[in-house]
C-alpha positions as CSV (number, residue, x, y, z in Angstrom):
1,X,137.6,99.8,65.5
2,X,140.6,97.8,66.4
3,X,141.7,100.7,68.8
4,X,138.3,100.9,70.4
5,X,138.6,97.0,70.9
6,X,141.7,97.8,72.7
7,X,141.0,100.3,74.9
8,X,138.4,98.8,75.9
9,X,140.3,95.5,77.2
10,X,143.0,97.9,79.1
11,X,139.9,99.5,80.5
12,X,138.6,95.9,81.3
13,X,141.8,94.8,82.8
14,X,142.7,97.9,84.4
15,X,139.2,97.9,86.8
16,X,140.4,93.9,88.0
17,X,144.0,95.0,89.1
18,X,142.3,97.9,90.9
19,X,139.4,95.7,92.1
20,X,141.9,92.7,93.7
21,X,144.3,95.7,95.2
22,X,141.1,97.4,97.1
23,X,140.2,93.7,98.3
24,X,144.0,92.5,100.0
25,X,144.1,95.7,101.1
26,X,140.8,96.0,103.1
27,X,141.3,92.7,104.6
28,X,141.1,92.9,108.7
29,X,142.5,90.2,110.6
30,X,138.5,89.3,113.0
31,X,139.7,87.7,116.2
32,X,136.4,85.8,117.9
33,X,136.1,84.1,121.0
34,X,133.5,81.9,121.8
35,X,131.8,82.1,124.8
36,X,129.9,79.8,127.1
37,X,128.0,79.2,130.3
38,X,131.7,77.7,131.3
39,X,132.8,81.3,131.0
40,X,129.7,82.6,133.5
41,X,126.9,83.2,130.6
42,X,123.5,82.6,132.6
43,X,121.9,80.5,129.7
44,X,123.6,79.2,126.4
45,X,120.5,80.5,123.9
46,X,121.5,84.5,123.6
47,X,118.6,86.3,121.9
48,X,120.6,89.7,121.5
49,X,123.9,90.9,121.8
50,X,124.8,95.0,122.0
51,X,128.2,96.7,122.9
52,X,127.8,100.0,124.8
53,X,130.1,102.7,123.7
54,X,132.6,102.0,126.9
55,X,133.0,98.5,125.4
56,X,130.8,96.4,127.6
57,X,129.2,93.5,126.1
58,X,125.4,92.7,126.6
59,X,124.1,89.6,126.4
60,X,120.1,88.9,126.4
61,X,119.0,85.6,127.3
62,X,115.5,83.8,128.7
63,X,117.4,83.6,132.0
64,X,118.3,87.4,132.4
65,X,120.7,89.9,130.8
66,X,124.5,89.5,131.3
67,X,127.1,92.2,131.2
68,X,130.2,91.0,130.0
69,X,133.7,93.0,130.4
70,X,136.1,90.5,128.9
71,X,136.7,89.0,132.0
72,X,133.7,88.1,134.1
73,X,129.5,87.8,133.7
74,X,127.5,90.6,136.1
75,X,124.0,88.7,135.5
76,X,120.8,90.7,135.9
77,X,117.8,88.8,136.2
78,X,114.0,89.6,136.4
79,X,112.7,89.0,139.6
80,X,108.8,88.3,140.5
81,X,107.3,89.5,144.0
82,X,103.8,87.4,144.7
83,X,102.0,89.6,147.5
């Protein structure tokens, strides 16, 4: 009984170790920049944000969508033709 108790503790103990090793190892440094319409945005209230698989960041907003490469805004916007 006293041996199950045991092994049961190493077992116990064993799982944290491995547990707290997994978690400093998988840590990943995030580096975020914030972005504004001081950078170029067209409008400060983003309602979706995508990044194509050549790294481009998309920004949708009420004022048109903006394509971002890390730099400077390309800003697309919807325009309306009354005949």
């Amino acid at each position: 009984m006293c041996s199950n108790i045991l092994i049961f503790w190493k077992a116990i103990i064993f799982i944290l170790i491995i547990g707290f090793y997994q978690n400093l190892i998988s840590q990943n440094s995030i580096i975020f920049d914030q972005i504004s319409t001081k950078d170029g945005l067209s409008q400060g209230d983003v309602n979706s944000i995508y990044q194509d698989n050549k790294g481009f960041m998309w920004f949708g907003t009420h004022d048109g969508l903006n394509k971002y490469n890390g730099y400077v805004f390309l800003i697309t916007q919807k325009v309306l033709i009354v005949i």
